[in-house]
C-alpha positions in Angstrom: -2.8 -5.1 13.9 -5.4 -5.3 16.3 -8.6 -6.0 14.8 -11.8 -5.1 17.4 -15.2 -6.9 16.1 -18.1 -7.2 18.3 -19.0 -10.5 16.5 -16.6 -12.8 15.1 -16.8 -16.7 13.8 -18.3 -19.0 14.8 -21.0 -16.2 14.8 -22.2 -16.1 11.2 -22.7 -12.1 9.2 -21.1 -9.4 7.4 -19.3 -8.0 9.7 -18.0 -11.2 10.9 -17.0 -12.6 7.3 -15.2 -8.6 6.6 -13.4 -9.2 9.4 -12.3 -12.6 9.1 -11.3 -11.8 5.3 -9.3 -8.7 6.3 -7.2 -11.1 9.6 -6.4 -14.1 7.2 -5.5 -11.8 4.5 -3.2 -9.3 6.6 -1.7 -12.7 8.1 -0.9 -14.3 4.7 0.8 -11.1 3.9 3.3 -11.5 6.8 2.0 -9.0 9.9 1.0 -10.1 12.8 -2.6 -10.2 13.4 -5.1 -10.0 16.3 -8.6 -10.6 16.9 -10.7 -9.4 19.8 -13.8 -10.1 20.0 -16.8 -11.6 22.1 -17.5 -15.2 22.7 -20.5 -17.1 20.7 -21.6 -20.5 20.7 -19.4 -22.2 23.4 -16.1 -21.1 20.6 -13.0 -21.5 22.7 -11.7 -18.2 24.4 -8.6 -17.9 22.6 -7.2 -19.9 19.6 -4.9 -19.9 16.8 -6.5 -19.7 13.7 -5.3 -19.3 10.1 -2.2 -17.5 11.1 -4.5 -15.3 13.4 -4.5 -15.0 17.2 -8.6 -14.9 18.1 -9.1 -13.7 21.9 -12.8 -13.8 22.4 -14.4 -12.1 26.0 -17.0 -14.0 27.9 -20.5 -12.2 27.2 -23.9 -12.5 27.0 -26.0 -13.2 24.1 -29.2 -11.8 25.9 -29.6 -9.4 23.3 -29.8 -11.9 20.4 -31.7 -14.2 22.4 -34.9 -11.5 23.0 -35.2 -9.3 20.5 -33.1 -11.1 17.4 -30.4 -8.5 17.6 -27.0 -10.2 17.3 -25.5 -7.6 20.0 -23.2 -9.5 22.3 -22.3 -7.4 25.9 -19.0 -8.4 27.0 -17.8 -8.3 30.5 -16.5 -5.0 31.2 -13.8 -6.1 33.8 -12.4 -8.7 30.9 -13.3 -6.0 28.1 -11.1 -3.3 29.6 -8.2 -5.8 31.0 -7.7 -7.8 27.1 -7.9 -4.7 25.4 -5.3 -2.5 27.5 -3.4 -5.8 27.4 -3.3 -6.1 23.5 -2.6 -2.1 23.1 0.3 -2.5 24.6 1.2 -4.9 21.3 -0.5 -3.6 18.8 0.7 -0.9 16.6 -2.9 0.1 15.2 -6.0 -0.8 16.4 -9.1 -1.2 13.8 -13.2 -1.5 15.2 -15.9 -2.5 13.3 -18.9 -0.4 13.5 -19.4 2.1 16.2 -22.2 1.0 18.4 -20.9 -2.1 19.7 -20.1 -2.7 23.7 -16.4 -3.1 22.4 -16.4 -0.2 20.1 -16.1 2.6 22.4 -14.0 1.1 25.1 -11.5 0.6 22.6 -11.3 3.6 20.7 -11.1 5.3 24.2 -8.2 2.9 25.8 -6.0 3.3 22.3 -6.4 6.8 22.5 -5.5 7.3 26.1 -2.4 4.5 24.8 -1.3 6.9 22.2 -2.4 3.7 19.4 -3.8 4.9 15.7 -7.3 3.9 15.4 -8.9 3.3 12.3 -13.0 2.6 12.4 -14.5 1.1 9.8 -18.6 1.6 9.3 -20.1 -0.6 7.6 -24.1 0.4 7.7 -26.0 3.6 8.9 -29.2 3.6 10.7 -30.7 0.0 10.8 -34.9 -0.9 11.2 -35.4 -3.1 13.6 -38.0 -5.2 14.8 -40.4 -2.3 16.2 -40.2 1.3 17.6 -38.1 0.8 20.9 -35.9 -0.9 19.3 -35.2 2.0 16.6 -35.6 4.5 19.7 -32.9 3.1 21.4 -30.6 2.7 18.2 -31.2 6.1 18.0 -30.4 7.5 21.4 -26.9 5.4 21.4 -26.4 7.1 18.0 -26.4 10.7 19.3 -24.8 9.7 22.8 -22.3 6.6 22.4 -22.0 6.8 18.3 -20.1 10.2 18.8 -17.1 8.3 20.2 -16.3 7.5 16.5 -14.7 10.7 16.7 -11.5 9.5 18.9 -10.5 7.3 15.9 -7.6 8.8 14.1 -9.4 8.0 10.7 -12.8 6.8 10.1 -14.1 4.8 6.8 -17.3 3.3 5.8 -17.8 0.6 2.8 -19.5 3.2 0.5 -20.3 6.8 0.0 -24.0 6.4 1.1 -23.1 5.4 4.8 -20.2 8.0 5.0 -22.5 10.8 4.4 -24.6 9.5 6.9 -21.8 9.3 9.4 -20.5 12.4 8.5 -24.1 14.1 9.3 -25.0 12.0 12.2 -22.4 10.8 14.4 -20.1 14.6 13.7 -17.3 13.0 11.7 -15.0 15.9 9.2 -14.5 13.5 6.7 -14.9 9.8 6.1 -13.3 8.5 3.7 -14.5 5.0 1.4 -12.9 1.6 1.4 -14.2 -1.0 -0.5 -14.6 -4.2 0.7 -12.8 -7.6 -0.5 -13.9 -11.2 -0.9 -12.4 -14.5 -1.9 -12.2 -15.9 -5.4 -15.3 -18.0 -6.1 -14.2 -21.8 -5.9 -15.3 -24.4 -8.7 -17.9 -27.1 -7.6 -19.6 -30.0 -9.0 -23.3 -28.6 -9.0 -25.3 -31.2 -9.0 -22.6 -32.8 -5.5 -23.4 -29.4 -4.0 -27.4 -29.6 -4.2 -27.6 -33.3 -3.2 -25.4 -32.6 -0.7 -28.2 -29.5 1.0 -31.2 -31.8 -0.1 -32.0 -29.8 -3.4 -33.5 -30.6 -6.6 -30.6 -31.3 -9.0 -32.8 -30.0 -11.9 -34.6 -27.2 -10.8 -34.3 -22.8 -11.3 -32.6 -22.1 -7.8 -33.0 -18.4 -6.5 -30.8 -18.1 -3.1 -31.8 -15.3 -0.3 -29.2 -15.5 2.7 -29.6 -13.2 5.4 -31.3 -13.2 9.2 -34.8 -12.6 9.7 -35.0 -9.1 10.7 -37.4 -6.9 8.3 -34.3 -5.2 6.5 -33.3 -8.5 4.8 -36.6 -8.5 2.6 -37.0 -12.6 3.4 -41.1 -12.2 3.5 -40.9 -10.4 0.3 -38.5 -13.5 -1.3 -41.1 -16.2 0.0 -44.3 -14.2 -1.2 -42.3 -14.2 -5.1 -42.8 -17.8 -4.9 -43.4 -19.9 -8.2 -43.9 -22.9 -9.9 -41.2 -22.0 -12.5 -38.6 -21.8 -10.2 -37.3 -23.2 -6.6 -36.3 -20.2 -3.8 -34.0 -21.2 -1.3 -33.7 -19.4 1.9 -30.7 -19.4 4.3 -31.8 -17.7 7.2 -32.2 -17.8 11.5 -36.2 -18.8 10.7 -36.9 -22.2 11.3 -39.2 -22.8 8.1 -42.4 -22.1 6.5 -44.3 -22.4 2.5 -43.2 -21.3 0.0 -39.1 -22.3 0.3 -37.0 -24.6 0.9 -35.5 -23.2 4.4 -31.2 -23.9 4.7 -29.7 -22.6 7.9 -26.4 -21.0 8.3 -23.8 -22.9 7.1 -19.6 -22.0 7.5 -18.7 -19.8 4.8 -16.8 -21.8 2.7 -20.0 -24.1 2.5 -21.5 -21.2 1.6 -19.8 -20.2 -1.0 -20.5 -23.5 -2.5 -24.0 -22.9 -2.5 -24.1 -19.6 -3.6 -21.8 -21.7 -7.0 -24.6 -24.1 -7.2 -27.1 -21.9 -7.4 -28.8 -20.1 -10.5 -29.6 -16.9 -9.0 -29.2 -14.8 -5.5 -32.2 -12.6 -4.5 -31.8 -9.8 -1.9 -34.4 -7.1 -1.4 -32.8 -5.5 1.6 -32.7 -2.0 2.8 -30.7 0.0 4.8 -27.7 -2.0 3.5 -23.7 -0.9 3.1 -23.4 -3.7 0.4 -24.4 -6.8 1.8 -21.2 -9.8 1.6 -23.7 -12.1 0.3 -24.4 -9.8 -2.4 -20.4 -9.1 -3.1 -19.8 -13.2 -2.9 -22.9 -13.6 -5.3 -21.3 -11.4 -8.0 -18.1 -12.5 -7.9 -19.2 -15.8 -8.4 -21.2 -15.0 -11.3 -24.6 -15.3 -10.1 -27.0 -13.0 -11.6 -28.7 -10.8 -8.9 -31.8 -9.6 -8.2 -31.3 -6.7 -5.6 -33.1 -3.8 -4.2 -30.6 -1.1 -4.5 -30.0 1.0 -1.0 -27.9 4.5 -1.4 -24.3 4.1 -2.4 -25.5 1.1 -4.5 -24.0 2.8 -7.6 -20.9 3.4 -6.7 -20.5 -0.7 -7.4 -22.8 -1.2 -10.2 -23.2 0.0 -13.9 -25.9 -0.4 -15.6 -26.9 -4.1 -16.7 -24.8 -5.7 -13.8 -27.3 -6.3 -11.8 -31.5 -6.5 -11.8 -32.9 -3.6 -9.6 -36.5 -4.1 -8.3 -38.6 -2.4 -6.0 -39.3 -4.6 -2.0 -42.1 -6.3 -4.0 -42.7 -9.7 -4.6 -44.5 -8.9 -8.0 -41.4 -7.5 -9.3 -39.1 -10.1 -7.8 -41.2 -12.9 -9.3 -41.0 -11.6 -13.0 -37.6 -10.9 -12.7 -36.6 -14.5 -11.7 -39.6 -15.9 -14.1 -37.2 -14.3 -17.1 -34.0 -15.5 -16.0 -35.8 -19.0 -15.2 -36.9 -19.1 -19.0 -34.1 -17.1 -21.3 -30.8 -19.2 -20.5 -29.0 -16.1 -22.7 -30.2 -13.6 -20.3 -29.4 -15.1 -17.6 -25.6 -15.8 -19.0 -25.5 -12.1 -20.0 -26.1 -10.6 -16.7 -24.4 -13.2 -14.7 -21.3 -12.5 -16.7 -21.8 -8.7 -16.1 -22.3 -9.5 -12.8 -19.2 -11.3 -12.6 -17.1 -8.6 -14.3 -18.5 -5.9 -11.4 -17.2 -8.2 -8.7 -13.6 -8.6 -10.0 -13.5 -4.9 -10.3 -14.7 -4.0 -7.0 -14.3 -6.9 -4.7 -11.2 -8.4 -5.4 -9.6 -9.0 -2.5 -5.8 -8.2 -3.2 -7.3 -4.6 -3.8 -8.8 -4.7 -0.4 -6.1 -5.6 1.3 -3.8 -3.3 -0.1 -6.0 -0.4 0.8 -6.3 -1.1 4.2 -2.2 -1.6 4.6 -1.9 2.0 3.1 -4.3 3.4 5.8 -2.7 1.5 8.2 1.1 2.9 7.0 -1.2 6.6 7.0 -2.1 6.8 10.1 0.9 4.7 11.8 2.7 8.4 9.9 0.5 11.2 11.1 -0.6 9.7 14.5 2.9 8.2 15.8 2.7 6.7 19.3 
């Protein structure tokens, strides 16, 4: 398999963490896996990793660097040279998302090869930072966002962002996979907190996700209270109100989110954030403002829903800061949601059947 991802590790996201999950996963199961994506943060440009072969592309983070928009532009010369290079080995391509500088290209090179495609989608239209930004998300939508249609089968990570595709970018039918997540690992709490400079006896509420106005982080900060601690793990450098963590590897992660006492994300235009998957499978309880297709993962009681507003953000942690049975009650519902829609055995096997589908209908 050749997996095609825009942004990869050390680059820290969704995407990046989906990807990473599905590669390691695929390998441990015996195929033979590739990665091709585009170089971040001086990472070497190839490496074995895992049991997976990364090949990243020089590029340029220009993108990131002015407007805050992690959208790497590879080298076309090197883009176009790896990826006919790796067709000619893979037996299915898969690319994340469609808008990406390496999404096209390789959808068009492994149909011109005669290799199945699959594309995965893993959010529809995304806010940005101000109006040419959205204007030019929505120009590549309606010209370069219809090349999802030379994939031999497109998915998305819940039904909300395949009707979306299906009505925007011309798609017949997309179908939904869900996505998978390691088991939450067992830590030593009070290790973990000292170890991020934390208080050791205080309500933790978690937010992780970049500042961009989607992620809800000035809503988190203006729920601030003296009843409880909020920790932010973000790209902003700092300000009142929180303790400010920045990006950490995700197995450090992972850590933190099993240190903490709650995980707070009043997002929008989501799929279903990784956080938020990681979060219930740990057992965190979660305060979340729900985006469409939110309720195709939770039942009622598994999670807290609240409006993008700090007043109902603050009561909601305020309660699970002062009723310890609450908070055990929804954490464990919580947790119960996340084994039955995250695992990550399930995820993989869904994947290897769509591989095996269209490997049948779409021969070389």
């Amino acid at each position: 398999m050749l997996l095609v991802s825009a942004n990869y590790r050390p680059s820290v996201g969704g995407i990046e963490e989906f990807t990473a999950n599905l590669a390691h996963g695929l390998a441990a199961r015996g195929h033979e896996v590739t990665v091709l994506c585009c170089r971040t943060g001086g990472a070497p440009l190839e490496e074995a990793s895992g049991g997976v072969r990364v090949v990243r592309l020089p590029a340029s983070d220009l993108p990131r660097r002015l407007a805050g928009v992690p959208y790497p532009l590879p080298a076309p010369p090197a883009l176009v040279r790896r990826t006919r290079s790796l067709l000619g080995w893979a037996d299915v391509v898969h690319v994340q998302d469609v808008l990406y500088a390496t999404s096209a290209p390789s959808l068009a090179l492994a149909r011109r090869a005669h290799v199945p495609s699959v594309l995965t989608l893993h959010v529809g239209f995304v806010p940005q930072r101000n109006r040419a930004l959205d204007a030019a998300q929505r120009a590549a939508l309606a010209t370069v966002g219809r090349c999802a249609r030379m994939a031999s089968v497109a998915v998305s990570v819940n039904p909300a962002v395949a009707e979306w595709a299906g009505a925007t970018l011309g798609l017949r039918h997309v179908g939904v996979v869900n996505p998978g997540v390691p088991a939450a690992p067992a830590v030593d709490r009070a290790e973990v907190r000292r170890r991020f400079g934390l208080p050791v006896d205080r309500f933790l509420a978690l937010f992780v996700g970049r500042d961009v106005p989607k992620k809800g982080l000035d809503v988190f900060l203006a729920a601030a209270d003296p009843a409880f601690e909020l920790v932010a793990v973000t790209d902003r450098a700092g300000g009142a109100g929180a303790r400010f963590v920045p990006f950490v590897p995700p197995g450090a992660f992972r850590e933190l989110l099993a240190a903490a006492d709650a995980f707070v994300l009043p997002s929008q235009a989501e799929g279903f954030p990784l956080a938020l998957q990681e979060a219930l499978v740990t057992g965190l309880p979660c305060v979340v403002s729900p985006s469409p297709g939110y309720e195709r993962f939770l039942r009622d009681g598994e999670a807290i829903l609240v409006r993008r507003d700090p007043t109902e953000v603050r009561a909601a942690l305020l309660r699970l800061a002062t009723d310890e049975r609450y908070r055990r009650e929804v954490g464990e519902r919580g947790r119960a949601a996340g084994s039955r829609e995250f695992g990550l055995d399930r995820f993989l096997s869904a994947y290897e059947d769509l591989y095996v589908e269209v490997l049948a209908t779409n021969p070389g």
